[in-house]
C-alpha positions as a Markdown table, in Angstrom:
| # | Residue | x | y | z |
|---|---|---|---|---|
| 1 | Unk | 83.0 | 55.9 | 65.7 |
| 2 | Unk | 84.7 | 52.9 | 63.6 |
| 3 | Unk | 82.5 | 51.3 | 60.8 |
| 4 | Unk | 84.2 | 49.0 | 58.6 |
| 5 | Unk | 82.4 | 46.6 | 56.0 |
| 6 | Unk | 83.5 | 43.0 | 56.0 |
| 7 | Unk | 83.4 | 39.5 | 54.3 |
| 8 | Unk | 83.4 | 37.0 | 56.6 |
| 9 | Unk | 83.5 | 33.0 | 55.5 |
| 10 | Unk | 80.8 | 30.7 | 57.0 |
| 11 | Unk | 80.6 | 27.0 | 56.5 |
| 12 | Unk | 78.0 | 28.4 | 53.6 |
| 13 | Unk | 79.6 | 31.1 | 51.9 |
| 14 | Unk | 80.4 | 34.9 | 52.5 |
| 15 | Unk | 77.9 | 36.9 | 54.8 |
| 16 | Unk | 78.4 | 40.9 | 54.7 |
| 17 | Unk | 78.9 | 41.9 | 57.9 |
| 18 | Unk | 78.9 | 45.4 | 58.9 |
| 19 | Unk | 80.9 | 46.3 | 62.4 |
| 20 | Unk | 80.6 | 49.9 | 64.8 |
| 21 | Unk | 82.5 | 50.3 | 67.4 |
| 22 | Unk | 83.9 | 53.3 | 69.0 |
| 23 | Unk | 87.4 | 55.0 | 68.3 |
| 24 | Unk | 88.3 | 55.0 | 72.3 |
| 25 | Unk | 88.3 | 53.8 | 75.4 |
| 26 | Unk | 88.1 | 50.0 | 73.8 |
| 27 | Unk | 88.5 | 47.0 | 74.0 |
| 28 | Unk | 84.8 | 46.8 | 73.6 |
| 29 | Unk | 82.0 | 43.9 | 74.6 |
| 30 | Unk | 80.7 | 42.5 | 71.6 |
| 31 | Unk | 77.2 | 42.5 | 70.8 |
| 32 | Unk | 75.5 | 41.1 | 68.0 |
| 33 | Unk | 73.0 | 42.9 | 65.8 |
| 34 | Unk | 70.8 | 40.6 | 64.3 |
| 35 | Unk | 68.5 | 42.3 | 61.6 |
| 36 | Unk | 65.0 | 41.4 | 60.6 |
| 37 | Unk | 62.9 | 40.7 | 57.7 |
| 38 | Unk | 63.2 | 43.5 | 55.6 |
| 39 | Unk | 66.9 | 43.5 | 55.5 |
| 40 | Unk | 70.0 | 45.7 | 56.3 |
| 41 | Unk | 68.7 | 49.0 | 55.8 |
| 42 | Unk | 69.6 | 52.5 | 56.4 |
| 43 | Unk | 67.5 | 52.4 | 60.3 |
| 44 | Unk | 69.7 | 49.4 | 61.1 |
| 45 | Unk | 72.8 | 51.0 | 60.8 |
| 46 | Unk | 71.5 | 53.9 | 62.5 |
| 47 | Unk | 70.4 | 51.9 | 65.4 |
| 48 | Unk | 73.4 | 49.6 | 65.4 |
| 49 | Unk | 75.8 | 53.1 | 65.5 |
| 50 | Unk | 73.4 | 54.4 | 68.2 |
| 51 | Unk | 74.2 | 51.0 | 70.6 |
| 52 | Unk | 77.8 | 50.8 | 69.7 |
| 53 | Unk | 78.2 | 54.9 | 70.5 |
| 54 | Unk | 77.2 | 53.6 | 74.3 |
| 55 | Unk | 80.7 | 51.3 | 74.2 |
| 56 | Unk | 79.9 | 48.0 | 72.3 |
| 57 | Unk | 81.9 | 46.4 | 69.6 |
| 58 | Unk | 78.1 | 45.9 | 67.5 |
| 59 | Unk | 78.5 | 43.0 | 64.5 |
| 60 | Unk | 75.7 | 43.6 | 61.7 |
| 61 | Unk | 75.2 | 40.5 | 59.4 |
| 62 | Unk | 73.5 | 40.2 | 56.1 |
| 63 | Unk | 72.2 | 36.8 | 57.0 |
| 64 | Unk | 69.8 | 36.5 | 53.8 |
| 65 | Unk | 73.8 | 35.9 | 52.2 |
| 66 | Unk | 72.3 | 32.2 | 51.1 |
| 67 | Unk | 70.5 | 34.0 | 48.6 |
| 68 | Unk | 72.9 | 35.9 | 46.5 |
| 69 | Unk | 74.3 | 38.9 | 47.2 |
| 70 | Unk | 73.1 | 41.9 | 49.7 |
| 71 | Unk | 70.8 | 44.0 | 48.6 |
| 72 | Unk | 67.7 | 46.0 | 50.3 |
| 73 | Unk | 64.1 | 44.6 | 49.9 |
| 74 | Unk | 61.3 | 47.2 | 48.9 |
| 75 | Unk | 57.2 | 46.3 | 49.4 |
| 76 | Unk | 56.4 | 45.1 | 46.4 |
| 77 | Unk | 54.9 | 41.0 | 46.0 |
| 78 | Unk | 58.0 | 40.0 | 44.3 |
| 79 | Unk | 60.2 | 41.3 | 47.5 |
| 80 | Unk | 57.9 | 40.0 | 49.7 |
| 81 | Unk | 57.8 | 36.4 | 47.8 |
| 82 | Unk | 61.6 | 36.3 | 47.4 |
| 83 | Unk | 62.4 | 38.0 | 51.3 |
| 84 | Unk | 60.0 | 34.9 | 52.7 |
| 85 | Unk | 62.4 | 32.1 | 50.3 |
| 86 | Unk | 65.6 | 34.0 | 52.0 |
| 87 | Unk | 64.2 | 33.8 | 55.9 |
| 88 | Unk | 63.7 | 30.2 | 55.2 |
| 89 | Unk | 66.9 | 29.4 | 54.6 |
| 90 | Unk | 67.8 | 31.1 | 58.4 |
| 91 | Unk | 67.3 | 28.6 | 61.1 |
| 92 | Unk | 68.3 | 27.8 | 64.3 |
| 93 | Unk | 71.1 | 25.6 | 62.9 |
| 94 | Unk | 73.0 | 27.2 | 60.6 |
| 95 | Unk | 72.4 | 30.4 | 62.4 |
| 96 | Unk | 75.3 | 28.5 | 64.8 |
| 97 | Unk | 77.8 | 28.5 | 61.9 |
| 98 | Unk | 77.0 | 32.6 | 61.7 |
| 99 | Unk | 77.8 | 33.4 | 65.1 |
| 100 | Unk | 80.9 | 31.5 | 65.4 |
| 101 | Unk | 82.2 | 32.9 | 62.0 |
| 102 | Unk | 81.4 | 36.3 | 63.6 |
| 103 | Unk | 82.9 | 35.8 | 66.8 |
| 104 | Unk | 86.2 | 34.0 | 65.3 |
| 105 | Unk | 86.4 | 37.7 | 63.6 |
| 106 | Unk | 85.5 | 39.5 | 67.2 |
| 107 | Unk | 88.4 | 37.6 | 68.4 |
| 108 | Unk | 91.6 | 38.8 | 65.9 |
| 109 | Unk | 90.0 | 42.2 | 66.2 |
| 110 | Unk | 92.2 | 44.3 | 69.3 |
| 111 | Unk | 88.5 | 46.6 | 69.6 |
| 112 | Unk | 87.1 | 43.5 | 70.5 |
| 113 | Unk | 87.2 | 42.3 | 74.4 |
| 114 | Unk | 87.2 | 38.7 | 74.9 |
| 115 | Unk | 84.7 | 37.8 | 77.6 |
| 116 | Unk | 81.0 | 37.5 | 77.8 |
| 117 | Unk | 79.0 | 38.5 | 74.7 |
| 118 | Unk | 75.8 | 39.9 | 73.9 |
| 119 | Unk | 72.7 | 39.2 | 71.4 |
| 120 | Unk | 69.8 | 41.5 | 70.4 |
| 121 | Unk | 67.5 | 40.1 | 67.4 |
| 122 | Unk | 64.6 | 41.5 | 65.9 |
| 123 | Unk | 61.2 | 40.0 | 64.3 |
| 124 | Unk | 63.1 | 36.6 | 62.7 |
| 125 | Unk | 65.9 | 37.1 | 64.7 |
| 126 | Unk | 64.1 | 37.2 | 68.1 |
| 127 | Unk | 64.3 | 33.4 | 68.4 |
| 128 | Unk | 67.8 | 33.2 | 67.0 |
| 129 | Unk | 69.2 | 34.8 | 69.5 |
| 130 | Unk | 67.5 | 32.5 | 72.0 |
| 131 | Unk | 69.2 | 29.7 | 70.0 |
| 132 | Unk | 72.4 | 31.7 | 70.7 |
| 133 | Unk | 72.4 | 31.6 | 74.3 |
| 134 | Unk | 71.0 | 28.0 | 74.2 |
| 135 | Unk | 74.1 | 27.0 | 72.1 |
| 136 | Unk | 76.9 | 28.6 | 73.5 |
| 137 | Unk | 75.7 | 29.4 | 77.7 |
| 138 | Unk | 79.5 | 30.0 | 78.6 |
| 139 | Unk | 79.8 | 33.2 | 76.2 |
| 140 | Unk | 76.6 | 34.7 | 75.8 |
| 141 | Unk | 75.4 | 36.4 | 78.9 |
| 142 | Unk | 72.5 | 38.9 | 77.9 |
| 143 | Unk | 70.2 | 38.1 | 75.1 |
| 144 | Unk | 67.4 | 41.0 | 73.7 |
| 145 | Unk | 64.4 | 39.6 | 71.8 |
| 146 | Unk | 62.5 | 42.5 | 70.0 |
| 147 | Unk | 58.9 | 41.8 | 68.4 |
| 148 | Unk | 60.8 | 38.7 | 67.7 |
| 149 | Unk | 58.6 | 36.9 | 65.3 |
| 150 | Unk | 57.7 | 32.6 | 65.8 |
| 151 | Unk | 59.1 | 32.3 | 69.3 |
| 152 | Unk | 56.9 | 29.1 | 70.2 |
| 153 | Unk | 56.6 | 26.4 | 67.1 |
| 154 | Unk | 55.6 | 22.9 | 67.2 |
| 155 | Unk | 59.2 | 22.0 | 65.9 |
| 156 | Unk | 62.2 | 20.6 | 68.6 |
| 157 | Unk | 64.4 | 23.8 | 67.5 |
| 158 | Unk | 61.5 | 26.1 | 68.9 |
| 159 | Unk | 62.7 | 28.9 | 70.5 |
| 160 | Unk | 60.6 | 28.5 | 74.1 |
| 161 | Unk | 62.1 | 24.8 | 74.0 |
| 162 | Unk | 65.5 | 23.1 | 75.7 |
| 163 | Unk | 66.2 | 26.2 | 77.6 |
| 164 | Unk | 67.4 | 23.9 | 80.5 |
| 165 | Unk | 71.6 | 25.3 | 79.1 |
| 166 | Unk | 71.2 | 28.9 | 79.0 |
| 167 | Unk | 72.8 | 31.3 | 81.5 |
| 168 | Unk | 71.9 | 34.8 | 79.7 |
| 169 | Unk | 69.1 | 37.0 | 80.7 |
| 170 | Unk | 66.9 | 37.6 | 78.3 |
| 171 | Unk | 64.3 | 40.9 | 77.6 |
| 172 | Unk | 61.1 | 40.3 | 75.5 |
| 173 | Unk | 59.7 | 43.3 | 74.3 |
| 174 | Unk | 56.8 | 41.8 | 72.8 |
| 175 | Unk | 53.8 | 43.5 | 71.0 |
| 176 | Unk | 50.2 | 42.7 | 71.4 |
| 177 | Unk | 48.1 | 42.4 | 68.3 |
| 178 | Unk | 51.1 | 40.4 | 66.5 |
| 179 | Unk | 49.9 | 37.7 | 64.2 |
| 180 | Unk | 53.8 | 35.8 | 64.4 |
| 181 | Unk | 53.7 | 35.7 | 68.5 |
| 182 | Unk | 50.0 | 35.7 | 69.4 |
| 183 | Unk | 49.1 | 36.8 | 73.2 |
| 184 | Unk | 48.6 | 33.3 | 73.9 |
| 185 | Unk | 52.5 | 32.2 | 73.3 |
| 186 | Unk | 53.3 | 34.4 | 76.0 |
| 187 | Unk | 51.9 | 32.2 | 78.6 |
| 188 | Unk | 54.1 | 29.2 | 77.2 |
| 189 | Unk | 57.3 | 31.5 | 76.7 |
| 190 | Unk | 57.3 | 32.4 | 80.8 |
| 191 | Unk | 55.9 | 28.5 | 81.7 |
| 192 | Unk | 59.2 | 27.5 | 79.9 |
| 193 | Unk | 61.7 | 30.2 | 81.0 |
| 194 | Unk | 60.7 | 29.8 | 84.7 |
| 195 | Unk | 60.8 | 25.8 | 84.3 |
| 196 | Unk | 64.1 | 26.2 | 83.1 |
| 197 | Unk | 65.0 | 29.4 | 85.9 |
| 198 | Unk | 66.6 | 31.3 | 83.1 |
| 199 | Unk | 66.1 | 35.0 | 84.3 |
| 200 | Unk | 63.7 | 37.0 | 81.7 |
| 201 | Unk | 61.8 | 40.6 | 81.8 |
| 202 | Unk | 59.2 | 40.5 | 79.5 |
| 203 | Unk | 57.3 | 43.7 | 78.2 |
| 204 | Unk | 53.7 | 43.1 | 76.5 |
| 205 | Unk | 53.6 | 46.1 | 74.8 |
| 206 | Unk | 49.9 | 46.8 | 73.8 |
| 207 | Unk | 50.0 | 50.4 | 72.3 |
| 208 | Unk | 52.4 | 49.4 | 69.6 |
| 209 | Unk | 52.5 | 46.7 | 66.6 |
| 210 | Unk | 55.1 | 44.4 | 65.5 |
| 211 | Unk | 58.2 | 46.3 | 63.8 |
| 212 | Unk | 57.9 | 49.3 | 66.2 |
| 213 | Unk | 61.3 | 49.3 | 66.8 |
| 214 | Unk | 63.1 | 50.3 | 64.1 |
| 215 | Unk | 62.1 | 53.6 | 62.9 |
| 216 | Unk | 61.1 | 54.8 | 59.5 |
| 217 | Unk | 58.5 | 53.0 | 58.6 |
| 218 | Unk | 54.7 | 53.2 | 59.7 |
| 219 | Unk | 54.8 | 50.1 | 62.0 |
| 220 | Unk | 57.7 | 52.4 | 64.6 |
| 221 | Unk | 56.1 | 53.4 | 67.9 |
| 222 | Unk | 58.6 | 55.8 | 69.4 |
| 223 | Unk | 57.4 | 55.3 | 72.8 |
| 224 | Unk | 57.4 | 51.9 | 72.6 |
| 225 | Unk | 61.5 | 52.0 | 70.8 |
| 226 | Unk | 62.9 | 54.0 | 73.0 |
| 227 | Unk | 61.3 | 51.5 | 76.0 |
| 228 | Unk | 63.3 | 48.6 | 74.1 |
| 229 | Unk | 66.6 | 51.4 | 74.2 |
| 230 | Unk | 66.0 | 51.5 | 77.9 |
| 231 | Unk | 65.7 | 48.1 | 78.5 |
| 232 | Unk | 69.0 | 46.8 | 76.0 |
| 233 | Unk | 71.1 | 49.2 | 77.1 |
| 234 | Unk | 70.3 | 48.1 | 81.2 |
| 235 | Unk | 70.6 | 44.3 | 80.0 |
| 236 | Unk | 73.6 | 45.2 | 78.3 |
| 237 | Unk | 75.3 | 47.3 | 80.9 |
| 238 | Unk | 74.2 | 44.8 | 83.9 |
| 239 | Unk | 76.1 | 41.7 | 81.8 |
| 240 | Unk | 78.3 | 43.1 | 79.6 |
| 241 | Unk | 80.1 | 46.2 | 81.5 |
């Protein structure tokens, strides 16, 4: 396994970007790794390493980089007050810039391949992907949203809105009980997806709670994670291989 550390320019500074991909048999599809609220932390890395291991070229950005500088958020009120300042300043918008900063890198990289691209975000970054696939249809081809967190807003950016351009397929694993995409956004999610005849699998996962995914911390279900493994590694592997 390759894991190199990198600074990579964006229209609004320098995002950290962390990339895994294997030493063989490359080049390899890119996927990126989009992390969630609590920040690039030591599960991340171990997840991202995990997906790249199966043949990806995996891209792991510190998008909180609007803020200062990385760093790891802990529990406390302060983290928590200054963690919700950083996700605002991550939107569906600028989140464009990101991902064609990261893929101008993917491309002068020889482990890279070229073609169709794929997106797995988790709790803020579950919509963001969407946003992804809605932006660029022609490039991103499978698109994972896990416990993705505020998937259907009032706002025009909402992620269950304008899905009329995307081509990708896109997974839900989505948890019951989850107070940032209640049961009854699931309804509007599907109406939306099927109006728009983008192809979706959608898992309502009802013995787990929002962050189950990532493990080390009481919230991870490891039923309900290795269920998400299953189902990005099949997206990935239908689109992407």
């Amino acid at each position: 396994m390759i894991t190199k550390e990198l600074g990579i320019t964006t229209p609004e500074g320098e995002m950290p970007t962390w990339i895994y991909h294997p030493t063989h048999d490359g080049p390899s599809p890119v996927v990126l790794y989009l992390m969630d609220a609590p920040s690039i932390r030591p599960a991340l890395h171990q997840m991202a390493a995990r997906l790249a291991s199966a043949g990806y070229y995996v891209m792991l950005p510190y998008l909180f980089y609007r803020g200062g500088p990385f760093r790891e958020f802990g529990a406390s009120d302060e983290d928590m007050h200054q963690r919700r300042e950083f996700m605002d300043q991550v939107n569906p918008t600028n989140i464009l810039g990101d991902i064609d900063a990261l893929l101008a890198v993917a491309a002068s990289d020889d482990a890279a391949g070229d073609g169709k691209v794929g997106a797995v975000g988790f709790c803020m970054s579950g919509g963001l992907v969407i946003s992804a696939a809605r932006a660029l249809p022609d490039r991103v081809a499978a698109v994972a949203s896990i416990h993705g967190a505020w998937l259907v807003k009032d706002t025009d950016d909402s992620p269950h809105k304008g899905l009329d351009s995307v081509q990708a397929e896109i997974y839900f694993g989505w948890a019951d009980n989850d107070a940032t995409a209640p049961p009854e956004d699931v309804p509007i999610m599907e109406q939306a997806l099927q109006a728009a005849g983008v192809s979706y699998t959608l898992d309502f996962i009802t013995t787990a709670v929002h962050g189950y995914a990532p493990p080390g911390s009481d919230r991870y279900d490891e039923a309900a994670s290795e269920l998400h493994w299953e189902r990005v590694h099949s997206l990935m592997r239908r689109h992407l291989r």
